[in-house]
KEKE-343652 format. One record per atom (N, C-alpha, C): x negated, z, y; residue in three letters. Coordinates in steps of 0.001 Angstrom, whole numbers, padded with zeros to 6 digits, always signed. Layout:
# KEKE-343652
XZYALA
...
//
This chain:
# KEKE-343652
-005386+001195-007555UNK
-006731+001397-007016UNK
-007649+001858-008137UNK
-008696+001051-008239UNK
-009539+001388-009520UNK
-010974+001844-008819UNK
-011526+003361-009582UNK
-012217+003758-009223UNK
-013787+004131-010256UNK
-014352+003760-009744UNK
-016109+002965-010320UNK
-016554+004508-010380UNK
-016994+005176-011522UNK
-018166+006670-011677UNK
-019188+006409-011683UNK
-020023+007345-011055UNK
-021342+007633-011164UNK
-021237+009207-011190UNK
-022830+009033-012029UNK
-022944+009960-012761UNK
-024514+010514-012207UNK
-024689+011849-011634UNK
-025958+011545-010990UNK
-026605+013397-011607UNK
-027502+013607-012480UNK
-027973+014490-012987UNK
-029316+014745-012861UNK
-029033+016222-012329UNK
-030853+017070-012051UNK
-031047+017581-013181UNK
-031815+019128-013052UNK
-032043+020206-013464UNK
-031236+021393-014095UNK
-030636+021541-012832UNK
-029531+022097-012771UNK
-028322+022048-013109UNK
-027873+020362-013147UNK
-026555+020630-014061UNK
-026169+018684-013470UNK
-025152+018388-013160UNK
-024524+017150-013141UNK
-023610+016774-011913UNK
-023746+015814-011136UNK
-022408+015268-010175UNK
-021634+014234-010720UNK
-020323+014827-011039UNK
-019955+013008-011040UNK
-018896+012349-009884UNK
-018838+011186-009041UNK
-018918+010753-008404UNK
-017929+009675-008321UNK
-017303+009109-007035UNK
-016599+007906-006882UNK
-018338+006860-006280UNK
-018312+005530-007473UNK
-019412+005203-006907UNK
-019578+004584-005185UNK
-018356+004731-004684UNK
-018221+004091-003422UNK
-019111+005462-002477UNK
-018725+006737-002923UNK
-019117+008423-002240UNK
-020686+008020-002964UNK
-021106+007799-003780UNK
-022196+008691-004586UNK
-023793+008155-003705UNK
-023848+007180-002586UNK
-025010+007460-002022UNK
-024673+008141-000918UNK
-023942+008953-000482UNK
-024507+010319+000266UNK
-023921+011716-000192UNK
-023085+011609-001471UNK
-022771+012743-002120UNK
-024470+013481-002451UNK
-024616+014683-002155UNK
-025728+015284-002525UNK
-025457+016785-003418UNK
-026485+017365-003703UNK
-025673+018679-004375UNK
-025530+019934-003218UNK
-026038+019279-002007UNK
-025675+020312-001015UNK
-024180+020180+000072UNK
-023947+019299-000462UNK
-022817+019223-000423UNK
-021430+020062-001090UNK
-022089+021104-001929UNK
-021004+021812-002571UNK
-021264+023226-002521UNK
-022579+023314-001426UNK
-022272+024821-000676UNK
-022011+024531+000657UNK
-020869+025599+000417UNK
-020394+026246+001810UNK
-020790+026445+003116UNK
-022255+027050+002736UNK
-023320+027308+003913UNK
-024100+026064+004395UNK
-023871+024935+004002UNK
-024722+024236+004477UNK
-023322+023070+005289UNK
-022442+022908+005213UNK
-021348+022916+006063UNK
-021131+023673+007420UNK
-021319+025082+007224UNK
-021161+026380+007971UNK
-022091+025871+008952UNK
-023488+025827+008753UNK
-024843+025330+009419UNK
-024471+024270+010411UNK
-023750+023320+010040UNK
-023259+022539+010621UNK
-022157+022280+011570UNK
-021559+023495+011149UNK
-020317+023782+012284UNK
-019722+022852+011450UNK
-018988+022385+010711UNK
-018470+021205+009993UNK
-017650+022236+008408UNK
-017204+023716+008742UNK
-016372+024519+007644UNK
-015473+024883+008143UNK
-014449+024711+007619UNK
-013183+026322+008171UNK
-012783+026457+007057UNK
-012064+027599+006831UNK
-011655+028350+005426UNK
-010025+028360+005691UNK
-009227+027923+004682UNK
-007491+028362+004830UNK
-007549+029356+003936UNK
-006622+030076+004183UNK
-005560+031039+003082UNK
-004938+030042+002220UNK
-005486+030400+000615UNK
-004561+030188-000440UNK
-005631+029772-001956UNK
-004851+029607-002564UNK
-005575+029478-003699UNK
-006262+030815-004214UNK
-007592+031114-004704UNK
-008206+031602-005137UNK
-009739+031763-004519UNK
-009401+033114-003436UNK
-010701+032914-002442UNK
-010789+032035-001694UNK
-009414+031446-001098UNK
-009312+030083+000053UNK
-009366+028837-000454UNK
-009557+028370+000855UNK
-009959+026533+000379UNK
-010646+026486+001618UNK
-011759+025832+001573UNK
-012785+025338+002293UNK
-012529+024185+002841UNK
-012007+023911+004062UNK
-012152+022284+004851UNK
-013429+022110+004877UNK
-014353+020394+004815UNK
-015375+020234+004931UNK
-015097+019039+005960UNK
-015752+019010+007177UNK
-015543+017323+007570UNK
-016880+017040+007257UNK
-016663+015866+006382UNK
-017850+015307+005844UNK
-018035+013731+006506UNK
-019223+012960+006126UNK
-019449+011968+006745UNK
-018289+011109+006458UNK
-017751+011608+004838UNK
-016541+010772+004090UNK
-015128+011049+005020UNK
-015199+011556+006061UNK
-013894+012142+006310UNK
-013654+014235+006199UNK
-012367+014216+006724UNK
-012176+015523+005840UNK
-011613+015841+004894UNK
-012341+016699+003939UNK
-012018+016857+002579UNK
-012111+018380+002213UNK
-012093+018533+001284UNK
-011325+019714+000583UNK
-012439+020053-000593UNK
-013159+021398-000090UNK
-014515+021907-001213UNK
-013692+023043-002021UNK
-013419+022803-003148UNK
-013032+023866-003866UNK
-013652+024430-004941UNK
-014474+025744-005188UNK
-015119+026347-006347UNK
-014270+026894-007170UNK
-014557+026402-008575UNK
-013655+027114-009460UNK
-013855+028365-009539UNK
-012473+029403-009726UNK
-012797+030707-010096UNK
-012113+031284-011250UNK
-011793+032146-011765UNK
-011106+032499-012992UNK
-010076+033413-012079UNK
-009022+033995-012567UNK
-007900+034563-012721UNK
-007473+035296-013652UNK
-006019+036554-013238UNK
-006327+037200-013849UNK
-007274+038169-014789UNK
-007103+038700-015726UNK
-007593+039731-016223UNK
-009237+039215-016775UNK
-009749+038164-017045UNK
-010543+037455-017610UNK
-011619+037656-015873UNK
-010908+037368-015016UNK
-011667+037593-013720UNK
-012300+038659-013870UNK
-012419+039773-014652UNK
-013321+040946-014132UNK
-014426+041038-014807UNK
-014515+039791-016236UNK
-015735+040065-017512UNK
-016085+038900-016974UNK
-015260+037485-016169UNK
-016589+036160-016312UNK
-016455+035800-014983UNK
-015999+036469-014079UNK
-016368+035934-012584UNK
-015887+034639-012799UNK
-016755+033612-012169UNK
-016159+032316-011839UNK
-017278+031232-012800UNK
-017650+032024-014149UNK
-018347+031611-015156UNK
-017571+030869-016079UNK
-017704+029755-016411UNK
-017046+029382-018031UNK
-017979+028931-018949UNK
-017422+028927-020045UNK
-018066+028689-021313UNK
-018462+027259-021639UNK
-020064+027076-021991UNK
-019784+025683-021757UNK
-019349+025038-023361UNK
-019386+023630-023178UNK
-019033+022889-024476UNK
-019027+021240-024274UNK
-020015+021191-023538UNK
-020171+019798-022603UNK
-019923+019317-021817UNK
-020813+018708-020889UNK
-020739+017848-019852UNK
-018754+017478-019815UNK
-018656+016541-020563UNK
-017353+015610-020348UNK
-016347+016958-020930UNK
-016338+017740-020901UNK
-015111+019017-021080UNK
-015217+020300-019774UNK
-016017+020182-019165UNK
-016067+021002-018068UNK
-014430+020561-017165UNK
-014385+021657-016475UNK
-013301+021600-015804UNK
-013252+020424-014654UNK
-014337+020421-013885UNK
-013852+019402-012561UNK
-014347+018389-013230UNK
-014932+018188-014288UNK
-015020+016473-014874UNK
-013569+016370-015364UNK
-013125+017223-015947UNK
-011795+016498-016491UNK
-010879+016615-015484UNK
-011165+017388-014211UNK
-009922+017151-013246UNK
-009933+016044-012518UNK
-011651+015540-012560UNK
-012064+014509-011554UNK
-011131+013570-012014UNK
-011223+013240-013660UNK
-010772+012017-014119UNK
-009123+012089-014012UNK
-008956+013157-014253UNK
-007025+012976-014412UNK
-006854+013031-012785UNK
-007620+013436-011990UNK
-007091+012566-010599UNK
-007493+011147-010202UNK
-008397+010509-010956UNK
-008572+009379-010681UNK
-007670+008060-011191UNK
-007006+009139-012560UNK
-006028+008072-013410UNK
-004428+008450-012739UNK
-004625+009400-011935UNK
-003338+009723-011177UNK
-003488+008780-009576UNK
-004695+008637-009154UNK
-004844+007690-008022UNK
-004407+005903-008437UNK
-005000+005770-009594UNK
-005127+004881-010559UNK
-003490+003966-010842UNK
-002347+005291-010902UNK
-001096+005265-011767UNK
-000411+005011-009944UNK
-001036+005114-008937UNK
-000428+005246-007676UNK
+000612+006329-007144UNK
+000671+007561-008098UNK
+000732+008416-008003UNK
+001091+009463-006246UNK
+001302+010585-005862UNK
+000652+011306-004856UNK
-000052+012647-005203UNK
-001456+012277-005395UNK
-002035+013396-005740UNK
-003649+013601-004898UNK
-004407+014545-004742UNK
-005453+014500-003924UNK
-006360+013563-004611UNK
-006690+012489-003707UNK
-008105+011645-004013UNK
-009652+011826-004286UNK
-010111+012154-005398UNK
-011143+012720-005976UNK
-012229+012150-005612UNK
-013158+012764-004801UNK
-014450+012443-004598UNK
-015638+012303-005365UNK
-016144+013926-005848UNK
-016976+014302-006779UNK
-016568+015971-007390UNK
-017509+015898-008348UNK
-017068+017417-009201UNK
-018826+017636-009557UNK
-018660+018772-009562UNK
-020311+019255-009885UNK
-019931+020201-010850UNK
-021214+020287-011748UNK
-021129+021652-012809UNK
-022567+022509-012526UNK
-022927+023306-012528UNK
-024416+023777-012694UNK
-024467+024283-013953UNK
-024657+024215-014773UNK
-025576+025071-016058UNK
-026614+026207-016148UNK
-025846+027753-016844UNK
-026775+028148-016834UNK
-026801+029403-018241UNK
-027314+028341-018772UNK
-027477+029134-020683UNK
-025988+028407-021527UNK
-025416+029712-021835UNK
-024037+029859-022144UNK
-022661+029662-021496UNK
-023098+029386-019866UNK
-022190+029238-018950UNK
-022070+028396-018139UNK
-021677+027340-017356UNK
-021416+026887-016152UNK
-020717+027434-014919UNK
-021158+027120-013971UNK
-020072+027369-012518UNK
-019329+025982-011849UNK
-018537+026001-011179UNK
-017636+024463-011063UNK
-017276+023842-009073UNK
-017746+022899-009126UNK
-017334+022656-007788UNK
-016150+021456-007769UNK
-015298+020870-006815UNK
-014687+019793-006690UNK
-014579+019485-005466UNK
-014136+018421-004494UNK
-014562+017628-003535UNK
-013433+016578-003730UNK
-012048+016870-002935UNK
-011446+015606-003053UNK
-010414+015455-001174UNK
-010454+014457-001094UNK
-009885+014339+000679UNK
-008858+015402+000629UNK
-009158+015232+001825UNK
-007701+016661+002228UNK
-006373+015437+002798UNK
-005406+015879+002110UNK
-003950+015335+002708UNK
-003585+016193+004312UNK
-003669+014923+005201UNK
-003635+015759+006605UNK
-002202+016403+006872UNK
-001912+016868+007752UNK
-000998+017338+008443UNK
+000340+018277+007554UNK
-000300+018387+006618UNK
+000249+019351+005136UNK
+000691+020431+005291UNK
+002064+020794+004658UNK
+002357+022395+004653UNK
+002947+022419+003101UNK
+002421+023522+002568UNK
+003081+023853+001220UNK
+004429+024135+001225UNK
+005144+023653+000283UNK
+006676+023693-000196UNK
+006976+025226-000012UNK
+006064+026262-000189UNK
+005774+027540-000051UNK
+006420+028199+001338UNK
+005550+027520+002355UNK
+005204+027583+003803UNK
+006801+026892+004404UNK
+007151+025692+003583UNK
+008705+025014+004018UNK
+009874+026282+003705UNK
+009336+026816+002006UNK
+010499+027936+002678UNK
+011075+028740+003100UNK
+009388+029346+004021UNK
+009311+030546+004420UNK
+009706+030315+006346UNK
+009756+029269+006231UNK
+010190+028907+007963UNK
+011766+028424+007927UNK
+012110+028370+006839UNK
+013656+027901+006610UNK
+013735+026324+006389UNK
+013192+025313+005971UNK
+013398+024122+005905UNK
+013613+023992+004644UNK
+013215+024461+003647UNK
+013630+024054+002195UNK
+015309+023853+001841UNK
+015892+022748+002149UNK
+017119+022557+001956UNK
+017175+021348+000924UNK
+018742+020790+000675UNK
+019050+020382-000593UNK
+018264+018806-000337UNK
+017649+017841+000777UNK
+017600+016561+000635UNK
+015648+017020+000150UNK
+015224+018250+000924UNK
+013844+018638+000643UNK
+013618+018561-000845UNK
+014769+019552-001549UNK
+014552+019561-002808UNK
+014446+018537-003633UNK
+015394+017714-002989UNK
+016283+016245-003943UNK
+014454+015312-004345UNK
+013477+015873-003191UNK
+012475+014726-002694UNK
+011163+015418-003457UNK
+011260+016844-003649UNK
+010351+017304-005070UNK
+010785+016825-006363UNK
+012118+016944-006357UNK
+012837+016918-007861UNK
+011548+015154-008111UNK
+012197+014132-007372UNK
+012035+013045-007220UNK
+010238+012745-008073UNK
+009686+013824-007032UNK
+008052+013490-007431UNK
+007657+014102-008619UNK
+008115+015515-008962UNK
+008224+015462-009994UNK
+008339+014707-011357UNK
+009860+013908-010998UNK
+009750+013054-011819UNK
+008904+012168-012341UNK
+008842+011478-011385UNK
+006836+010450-011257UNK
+006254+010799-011914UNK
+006134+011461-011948UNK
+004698+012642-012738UNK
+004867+012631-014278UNK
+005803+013143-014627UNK
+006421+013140-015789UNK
+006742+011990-016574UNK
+007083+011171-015395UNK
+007548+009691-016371UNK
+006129+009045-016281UNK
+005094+009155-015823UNK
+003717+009030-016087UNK
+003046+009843-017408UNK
+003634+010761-017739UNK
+003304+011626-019049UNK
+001975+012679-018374UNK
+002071+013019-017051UNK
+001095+013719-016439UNK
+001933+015324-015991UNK
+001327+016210-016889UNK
+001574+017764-017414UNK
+000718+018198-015779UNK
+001483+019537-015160UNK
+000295+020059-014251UNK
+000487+021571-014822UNK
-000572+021915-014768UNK
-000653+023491-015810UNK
-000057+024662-014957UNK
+000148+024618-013778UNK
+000328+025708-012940UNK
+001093+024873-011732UNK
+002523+023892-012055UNK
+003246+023979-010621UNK
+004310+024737-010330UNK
+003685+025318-009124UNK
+004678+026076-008311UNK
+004576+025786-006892UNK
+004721+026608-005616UNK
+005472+026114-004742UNK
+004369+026103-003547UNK
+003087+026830-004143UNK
+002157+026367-003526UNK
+001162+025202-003700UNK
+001495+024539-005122UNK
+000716+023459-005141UNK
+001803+022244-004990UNK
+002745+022490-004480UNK
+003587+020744-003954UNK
+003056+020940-002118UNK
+002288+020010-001740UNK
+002454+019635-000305UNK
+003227+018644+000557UNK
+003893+018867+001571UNK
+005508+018396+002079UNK
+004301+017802+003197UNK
+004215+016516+003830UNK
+003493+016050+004960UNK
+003941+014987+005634UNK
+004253+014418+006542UNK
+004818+013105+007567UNK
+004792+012102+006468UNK
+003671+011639+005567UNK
+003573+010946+004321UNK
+004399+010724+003259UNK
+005195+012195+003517UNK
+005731+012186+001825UNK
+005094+013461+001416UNK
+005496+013588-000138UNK
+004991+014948-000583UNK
+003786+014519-001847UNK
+002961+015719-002053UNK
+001743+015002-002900UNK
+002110+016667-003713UNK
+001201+016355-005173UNK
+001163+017519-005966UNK
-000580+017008-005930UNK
-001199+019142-005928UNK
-002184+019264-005862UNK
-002938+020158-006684UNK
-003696+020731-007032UNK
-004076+021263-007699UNK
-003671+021118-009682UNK
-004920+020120-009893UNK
-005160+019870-011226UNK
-005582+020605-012475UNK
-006185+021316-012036UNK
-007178+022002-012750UNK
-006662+022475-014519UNK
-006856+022166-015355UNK
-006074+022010-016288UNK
-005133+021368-016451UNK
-004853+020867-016223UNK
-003628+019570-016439UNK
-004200+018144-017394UNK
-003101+017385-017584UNK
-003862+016581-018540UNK
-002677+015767-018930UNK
-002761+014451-019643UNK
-001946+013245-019860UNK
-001097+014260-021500UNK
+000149+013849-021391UNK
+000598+014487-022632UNK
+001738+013769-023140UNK
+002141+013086-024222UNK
+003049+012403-024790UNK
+004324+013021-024239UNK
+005167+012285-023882UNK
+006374+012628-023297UNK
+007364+013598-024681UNK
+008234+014449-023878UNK
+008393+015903-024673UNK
+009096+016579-023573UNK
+010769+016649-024125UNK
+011650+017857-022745UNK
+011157+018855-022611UNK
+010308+019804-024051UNK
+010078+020762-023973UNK
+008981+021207-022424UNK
+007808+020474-022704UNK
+006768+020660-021416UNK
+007130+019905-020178UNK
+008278+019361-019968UNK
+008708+019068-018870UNK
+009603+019825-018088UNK
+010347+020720-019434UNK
+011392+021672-018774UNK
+010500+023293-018558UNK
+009309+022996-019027UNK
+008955+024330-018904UNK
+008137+024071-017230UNK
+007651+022694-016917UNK
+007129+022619-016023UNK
+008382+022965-014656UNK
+009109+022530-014638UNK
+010721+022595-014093UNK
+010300+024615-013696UNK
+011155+025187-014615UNK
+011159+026288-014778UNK
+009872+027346-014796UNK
+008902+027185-014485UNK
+007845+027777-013469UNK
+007983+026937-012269UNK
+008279+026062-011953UNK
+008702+026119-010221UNK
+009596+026711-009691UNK
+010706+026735-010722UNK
+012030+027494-010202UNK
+011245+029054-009940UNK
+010440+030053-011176UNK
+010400+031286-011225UNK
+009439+031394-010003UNK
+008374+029956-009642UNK
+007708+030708-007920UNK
+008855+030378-006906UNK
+009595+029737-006842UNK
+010826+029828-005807UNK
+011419+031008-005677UNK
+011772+031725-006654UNK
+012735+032642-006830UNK
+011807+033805-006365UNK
+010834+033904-007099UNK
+009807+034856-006295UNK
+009132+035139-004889UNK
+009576+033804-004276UNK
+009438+033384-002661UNK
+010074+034051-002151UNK
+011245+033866-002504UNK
+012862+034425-002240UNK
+013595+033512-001863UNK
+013825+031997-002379UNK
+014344+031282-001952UNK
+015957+031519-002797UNK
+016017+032547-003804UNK
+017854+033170-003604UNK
+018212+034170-002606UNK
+017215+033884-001182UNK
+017985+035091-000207UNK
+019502+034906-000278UNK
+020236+034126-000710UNK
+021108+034092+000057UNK
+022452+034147-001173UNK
+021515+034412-002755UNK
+022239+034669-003760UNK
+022155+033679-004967UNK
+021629+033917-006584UNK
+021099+032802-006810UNK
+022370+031386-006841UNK
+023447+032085-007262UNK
+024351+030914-007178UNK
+024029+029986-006048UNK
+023824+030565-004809UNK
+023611+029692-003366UNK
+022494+028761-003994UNK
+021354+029292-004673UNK
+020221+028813-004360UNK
+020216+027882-005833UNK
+021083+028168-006596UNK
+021535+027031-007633UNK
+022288+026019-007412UNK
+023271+026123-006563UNK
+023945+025114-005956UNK
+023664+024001-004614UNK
+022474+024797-003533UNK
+022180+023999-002563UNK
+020538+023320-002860UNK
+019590+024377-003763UNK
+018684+023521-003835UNK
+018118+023485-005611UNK
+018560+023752-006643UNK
+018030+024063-007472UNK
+018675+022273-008581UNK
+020121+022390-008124UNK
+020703+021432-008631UNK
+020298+020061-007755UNK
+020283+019960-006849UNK
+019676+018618-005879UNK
+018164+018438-006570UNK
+017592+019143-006700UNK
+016125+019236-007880UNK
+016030+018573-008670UNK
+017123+018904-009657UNK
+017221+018431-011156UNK
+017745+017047-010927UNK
+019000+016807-010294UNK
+019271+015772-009900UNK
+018276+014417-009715UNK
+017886+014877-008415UNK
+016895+013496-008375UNK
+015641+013395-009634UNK
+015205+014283-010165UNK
+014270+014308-010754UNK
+015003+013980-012099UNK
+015832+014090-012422UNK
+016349+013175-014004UNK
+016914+011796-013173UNK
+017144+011810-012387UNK
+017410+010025-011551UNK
+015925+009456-012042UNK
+014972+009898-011550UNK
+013780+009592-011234UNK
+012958+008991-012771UNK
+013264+010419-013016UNK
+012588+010552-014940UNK
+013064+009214-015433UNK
+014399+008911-015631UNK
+014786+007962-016537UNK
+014903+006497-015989UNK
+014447+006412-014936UNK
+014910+005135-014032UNK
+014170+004083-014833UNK
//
């Protein structure tokens, strides 16, 4: 699926756009309150200050404002530094989800990304469909379903990903979503195409394992949780990698 940009710039800063979205993408479209107005918001738990459902004319989709983290959160708020248009954060997430829609991939389908400008800084919006009927890998193993064919079927997508040469900067167990579909990886935001390398593949591996483990998915002892879901993981996902 090949996807056409537009590029649509005020005053204030820049949209960029799937050109199929970009005649009714507006910039009010990336506040909250004008959704709210509409009865057309609800807010989930997760991420960073939620995630915003929007049902938009496009469907329902997914308004997310960038924010900062950690310790850096208390000097720049949800400010970054700019250094151009095409290096801002949701332009480059827009695009590595469009070349991940592109690669046929399962990843969220990118609508638009906004930046505003202001001096030394920007603020960041993104806009991409919401995957329906979704529960985080998180949420699977806090109800007890995370077992060894669940795992076998991350390991799997994982792989994809990787044998695409597509790095995600932060997966753990809240950004894999498990849905009637299949499973999708979400949250881009820093991520980026990277020459194939065990090193950043095994490190990607091993921050999923350390948010599992932090879940508590070794209730039951890590050997258990090395043997019923950690190894079914690796498994399909070096099946996958090298196929």
């Amino acid at each position: 699926m090949m996807m056409h940009e537009r590029m649509q710039r005020d005053a204030r800063g820049a949209i960029l756009c799937d050109a199929a979205a970009s005649p009714q993408v507006e910039q009010d479209w990336f506040a909250p309150d004008y959704w709210r107005e509409r009865n057309a918001l609800r807010v989930q738990a997760g991420g960073r200050g939620g995630v915003a459902i929007i049902e938009s004319p496009l469907g329902d989709c997914v308004l997310r404002h960038y924010r900062r983290g950690g310790l850096v959160k208390a000097l720049m708020g949800d400010r970054y530094v700019w250094t151009g248009a095409n290096r801002t954060r949701p332009f480059m997430e827009f695009r590595l989800l469009a070349e991940i829609t592109r690669l046929g991939l399962p990843g969220p389908l990118p609508l638009a990304a906004r930046y505003s400008r202001h001096g030394l800084f920007y603020r960041a919006d993104l806009i991409t469909r919401r995957i329906a009927d979704a529960q985080t890998l998180a949420d699977c193993l806090a109800l007890g379903r995370l077992n060894g064919e669940l795992a076998g079927s991350v390991g799997a997508v994982i792989g994809r990903f990787h044998r695409a040469r597509i790095w995600h900067a932060d997966l753990n167990a809240h950004n894999v979503l498990v849905s009637p579909r299949g499973l999708h990886l979400i949250d881009f935001d820093r991520g980026r195409q990277r020459k194939p390398a065990s090193a950043w593949q095994r490190a990607n591996l091993q921050r999923l394992r350390r948010s599992l483990l932090k879940l508590g998915a070794a209730g039951e002892g890590e050997a258990a949780f090395e043997s019923r879901i950690w190894q079914p993981l690796l498994h399909r996902y070096e099946r996958t990698l090298t196929s």
